[in-house]
C-alpha positions in Angstrom: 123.1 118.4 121.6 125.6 120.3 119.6 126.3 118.5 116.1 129.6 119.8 113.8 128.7 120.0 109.7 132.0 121.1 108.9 133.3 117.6 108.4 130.6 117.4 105.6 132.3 116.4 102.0 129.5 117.3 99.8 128.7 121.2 99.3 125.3 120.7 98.8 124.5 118.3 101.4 126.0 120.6 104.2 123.8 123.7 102.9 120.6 121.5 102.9 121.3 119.8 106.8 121.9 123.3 108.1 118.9 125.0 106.7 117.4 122.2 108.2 119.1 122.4 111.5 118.3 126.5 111.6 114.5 125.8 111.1 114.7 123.0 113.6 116.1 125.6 116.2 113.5 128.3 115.4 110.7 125.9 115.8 112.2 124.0 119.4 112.4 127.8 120.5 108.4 128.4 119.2 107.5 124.6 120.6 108.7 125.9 123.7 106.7 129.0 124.2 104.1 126.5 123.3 104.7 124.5 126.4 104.8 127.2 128.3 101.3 128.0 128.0 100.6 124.7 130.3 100.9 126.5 133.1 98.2 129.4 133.1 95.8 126.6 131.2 96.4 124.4 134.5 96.3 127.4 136.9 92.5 128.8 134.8 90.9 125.1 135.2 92.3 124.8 138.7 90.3 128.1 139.7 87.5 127.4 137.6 87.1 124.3 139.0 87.5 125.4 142.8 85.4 128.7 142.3 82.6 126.4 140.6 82.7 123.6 143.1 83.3 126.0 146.5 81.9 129.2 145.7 79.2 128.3 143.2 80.9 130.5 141.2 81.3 130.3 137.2 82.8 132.4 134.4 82.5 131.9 130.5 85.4 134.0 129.4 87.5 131.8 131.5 86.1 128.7 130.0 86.6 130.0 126.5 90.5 131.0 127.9 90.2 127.4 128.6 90.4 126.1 125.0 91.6 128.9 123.6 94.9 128.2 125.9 94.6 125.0 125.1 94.3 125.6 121.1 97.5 127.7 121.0 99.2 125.3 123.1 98.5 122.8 120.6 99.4 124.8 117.4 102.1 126.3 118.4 103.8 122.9 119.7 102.7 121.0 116.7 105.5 121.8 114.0 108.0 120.9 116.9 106.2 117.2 117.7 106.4 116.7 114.3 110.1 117.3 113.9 111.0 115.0 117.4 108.9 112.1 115.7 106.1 112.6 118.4 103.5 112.5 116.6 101.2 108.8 116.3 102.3 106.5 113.3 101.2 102.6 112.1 104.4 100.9 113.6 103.4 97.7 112.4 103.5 97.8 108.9 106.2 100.8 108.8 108.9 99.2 111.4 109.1 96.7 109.0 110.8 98.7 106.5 114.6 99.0 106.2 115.8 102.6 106.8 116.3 103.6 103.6 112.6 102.8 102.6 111.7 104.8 105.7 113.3 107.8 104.0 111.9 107.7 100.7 108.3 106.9 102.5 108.8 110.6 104.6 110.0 112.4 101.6 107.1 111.0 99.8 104.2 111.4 102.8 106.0 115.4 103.5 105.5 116.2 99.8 102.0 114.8 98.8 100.2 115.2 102.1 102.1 117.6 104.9 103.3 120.3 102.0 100.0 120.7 100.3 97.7 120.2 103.4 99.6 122.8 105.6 99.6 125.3 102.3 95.6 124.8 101.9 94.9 125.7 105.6 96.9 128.6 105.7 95.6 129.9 102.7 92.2 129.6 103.9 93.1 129.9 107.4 94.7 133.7 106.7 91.0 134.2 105.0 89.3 132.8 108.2 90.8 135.2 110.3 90.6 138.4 108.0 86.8 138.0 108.0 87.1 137.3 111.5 88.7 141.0 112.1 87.2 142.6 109.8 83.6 141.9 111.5 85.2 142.3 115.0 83.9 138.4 115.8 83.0 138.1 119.3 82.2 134.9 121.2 78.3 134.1 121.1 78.4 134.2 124.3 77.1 137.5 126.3 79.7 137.5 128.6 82.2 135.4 126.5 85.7 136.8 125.0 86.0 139.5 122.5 88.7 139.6 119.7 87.8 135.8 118.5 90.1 136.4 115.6 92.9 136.6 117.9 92.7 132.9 118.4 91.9 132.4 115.0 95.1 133.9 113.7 97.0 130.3 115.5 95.1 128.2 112.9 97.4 129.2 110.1 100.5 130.5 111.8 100.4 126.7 113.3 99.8 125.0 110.3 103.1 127.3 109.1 105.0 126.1 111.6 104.2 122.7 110.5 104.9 123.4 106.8 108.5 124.3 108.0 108.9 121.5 110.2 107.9 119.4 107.0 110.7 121.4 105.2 112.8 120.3 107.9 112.5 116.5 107.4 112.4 116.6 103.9 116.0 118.2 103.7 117.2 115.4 106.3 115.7 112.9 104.6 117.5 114.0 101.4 120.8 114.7 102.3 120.3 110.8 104.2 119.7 109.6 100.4 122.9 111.4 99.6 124.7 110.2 101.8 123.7 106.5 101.2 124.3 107.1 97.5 127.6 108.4 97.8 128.6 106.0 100.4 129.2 108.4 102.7 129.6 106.5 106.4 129.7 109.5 108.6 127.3 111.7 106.6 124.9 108.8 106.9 125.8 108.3 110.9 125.2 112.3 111.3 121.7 112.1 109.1 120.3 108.9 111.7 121.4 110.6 114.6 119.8 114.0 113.7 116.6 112.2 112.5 114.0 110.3 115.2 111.9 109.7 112.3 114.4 106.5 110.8 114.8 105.4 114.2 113.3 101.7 115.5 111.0 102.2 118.3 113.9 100.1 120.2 116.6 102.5 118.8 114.2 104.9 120.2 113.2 104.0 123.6 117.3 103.2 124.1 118.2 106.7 123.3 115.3 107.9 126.1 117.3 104.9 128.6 120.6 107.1 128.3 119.6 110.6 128.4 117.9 109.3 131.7 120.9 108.0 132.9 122.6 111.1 132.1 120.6 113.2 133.7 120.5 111.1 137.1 124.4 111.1 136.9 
């Protein structure tokens, strides 16, 4: 869906919701190579399982391309999940809270935990996979994978993606504060629409409804 900023009043709320937007485009385009990788994970465990079950046969390096698939699938989609509001949450207590509570809650939970844990992890994670390299890791396996820090390099270039996807929300969130404190109707509207995150689980599960109905039409 297509969304206009140019009707935006306030200068700095229109920089901050397309900065947000851009990064929200980068990381749908890397959520979807992500995806992607679905299909050879379910084409390897197919084979495995038919050349194991029929022909007795079995193979370590594609076991390990078994979760190593299934690792990059995961980090590369994560950032992305995030972002669409896919991720689990406690409902109960939360769905409680008016929208505006919602917002400073997200702000809050992006800066103390999703900023600085993401930040840790890569700055470890880069570590992880220098050492990795630089001893030319292999799997302990005999006849597993070489180049184990290949799949270790996804560790913190998917906890980056996160940390931008966390920039992401944060900017929506803020520019939905600004828009409530400046009373600005249509500014808040655009802010709601463009973030699942402030949404009811009804509000939700309605928005699912139509797009289904569209796409049948």
């Amino acid at each position: 869906m297509h969304t206009s900023y140019e009707s935006i009043n306030s200068g700095s709320a229109k920089i901050l919701i397309k900065i947000s937007a851009k990064l929200e485009k980068f990381l749908e385009f890397v959520g979807k190579i992500g995806a992607w990788l679905a299909l050879p994970l379910i084409a390897i465990i197919i084979f495995d399982i038919i050349s194991r079950r029929f022909f007795v046969l079995g193979s370590t390096k594609l076991q390990e391309m078994e979760w190593h698939l299934h690792a990059a699938l995961f980090l590369l989609a994560l950032g992305y999940a995030y972002l669409k509001n896919s991720h689990v949450r406690i409902e109960v207590i939360r769905e409680s809270f008016g929208t505006k509570l919602k917002s400073i809650l997200e702000i809050l939970g992006v800066l103390i935990f999703v900023l600085p844990y993401t930040s840790l992890i890569i700055y470890f994670g880069l570590d992880f996979v220098s050492r990795s390299y630089q001893m030319n890791e292999v799997s302990a396996a005999l006849t597993g994978l070489s180049h184990r820090w290949i799949i270790k390099s996804f560790i913190p270039l998917g906890m980056g993606f996160l940390w931008l996807s966390g920039i992401s929300v944060l900017l929506r969130n803020i520019v939905y504060l600004i828009s409530l404190n400046q009373k600005d109707a249509e500014l808040e509207k655009l802010t709601k629409d463009i973030s699942p995150e402030l949404r009811s689980p009804a509000e939700e599960l309605e928005i699912i409804k139509q797009a289904q109905k569209k796409e049948i039409a």
